[in-house]
C-alpha positions as CSV (number, residue, x, y, z in Angstrom):
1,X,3.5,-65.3,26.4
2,X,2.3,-66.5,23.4
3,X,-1.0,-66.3,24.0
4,X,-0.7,-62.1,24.3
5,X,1.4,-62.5,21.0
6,X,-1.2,-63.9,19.2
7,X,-3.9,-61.6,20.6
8,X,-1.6,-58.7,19.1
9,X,-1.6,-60.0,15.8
10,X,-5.3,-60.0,15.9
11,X,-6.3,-56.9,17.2
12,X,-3.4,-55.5,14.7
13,X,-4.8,-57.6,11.6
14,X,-8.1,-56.6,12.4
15,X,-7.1,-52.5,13.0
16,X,-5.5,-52.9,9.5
17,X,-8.7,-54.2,8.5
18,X,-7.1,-57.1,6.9
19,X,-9.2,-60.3,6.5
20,X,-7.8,-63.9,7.5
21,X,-8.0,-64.7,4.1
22,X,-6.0,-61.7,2.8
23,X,-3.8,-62.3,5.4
24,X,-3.4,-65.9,4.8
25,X,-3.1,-65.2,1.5
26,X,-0.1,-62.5,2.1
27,X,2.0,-64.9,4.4
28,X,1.6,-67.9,2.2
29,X,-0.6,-69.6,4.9
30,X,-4.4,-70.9,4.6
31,X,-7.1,-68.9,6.1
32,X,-7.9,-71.9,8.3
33,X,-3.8,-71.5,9.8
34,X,-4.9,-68.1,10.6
35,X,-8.3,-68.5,12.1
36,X,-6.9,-71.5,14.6
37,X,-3.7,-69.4,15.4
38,X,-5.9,-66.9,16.5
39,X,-8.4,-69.1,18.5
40,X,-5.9,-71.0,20.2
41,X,-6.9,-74.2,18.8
42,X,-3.3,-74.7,17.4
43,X,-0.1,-74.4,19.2
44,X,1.5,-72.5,15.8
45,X,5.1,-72.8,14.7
46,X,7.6,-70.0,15.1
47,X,7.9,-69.5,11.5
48,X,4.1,-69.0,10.8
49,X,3.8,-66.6,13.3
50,X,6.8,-64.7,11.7
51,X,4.9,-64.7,8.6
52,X,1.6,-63.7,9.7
53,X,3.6,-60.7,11.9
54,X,5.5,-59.7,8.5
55,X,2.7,-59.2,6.5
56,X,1.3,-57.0,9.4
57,X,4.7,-55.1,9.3
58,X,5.5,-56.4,12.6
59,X,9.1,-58.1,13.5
60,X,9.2,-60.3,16.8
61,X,11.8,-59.9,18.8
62,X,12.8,-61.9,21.8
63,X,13.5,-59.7,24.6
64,X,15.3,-61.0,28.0
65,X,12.5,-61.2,30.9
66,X,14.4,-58.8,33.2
67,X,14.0,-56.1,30.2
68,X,10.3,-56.7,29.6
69,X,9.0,-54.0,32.2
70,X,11.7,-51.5,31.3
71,X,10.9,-52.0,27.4
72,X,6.9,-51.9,27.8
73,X,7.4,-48.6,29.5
74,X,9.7,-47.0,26.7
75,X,7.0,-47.8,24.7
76,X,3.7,-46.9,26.4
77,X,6.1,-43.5,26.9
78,X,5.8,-43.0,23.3
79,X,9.5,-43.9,22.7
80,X,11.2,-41.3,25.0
81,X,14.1,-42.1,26.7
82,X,13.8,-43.6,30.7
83,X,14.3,-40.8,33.2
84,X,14.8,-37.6,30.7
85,X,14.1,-34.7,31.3
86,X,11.5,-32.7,30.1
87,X,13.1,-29.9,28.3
88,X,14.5,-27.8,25.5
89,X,17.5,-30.0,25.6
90,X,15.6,-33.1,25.5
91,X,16.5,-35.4,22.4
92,X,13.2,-36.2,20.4
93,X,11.6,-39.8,21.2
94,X,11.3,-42.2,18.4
95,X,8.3,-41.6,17.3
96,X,8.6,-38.1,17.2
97,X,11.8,-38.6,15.2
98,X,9.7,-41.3,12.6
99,X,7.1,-38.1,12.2
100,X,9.3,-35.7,10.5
């Protein structure tokens, strides 16, 4: 499980086009914390992946395993409720709600 976290915080930092270093900088690490967190050469402390995740305005959260599925489909869905029905009466996802 960690091992797909820290692959999301660098394919994130790296959309962002944010450096290690800038990144390292930002979260108070060095840039060598950052480059071994992200090769797997260091097994990295809760709070420095909190950090590194901030400055990327990300949050972790820990989510029970039974809800993993059911959460990774509300969001590859875009944030729209499980189930609902297409519609004029549908409520707007999340992220349509976060566009306006």
């Amino acid at each position: 499980m960690t091992h797909s976290l820290i692959t999301t915080l660098a394919e994130v930092r790296k959309a962002r086009r944010i450096t290690q270093a800038d990144l390292a900088a930002q979260a108070g690490l060095s840039r060598m914390a950052v480059q071994r967190t992200e090769t797997g050469d260091v097994d990295p402390r809760f709070s420095t992946l909190a950090e590194m995740a901030r400055v990327l305005g990300m949050e972790l959260i820990a989510v029970p395993t039974e809800l993993g599925p059911a959460l990774q489909a509300f969001i590859q869905s875009g944030g729209k409720f499980l189930g609902q029905p297409s519609g004029a009466d549908a409520p707007l996802s999340v992220v349509e709600s976060l566009g306006r």
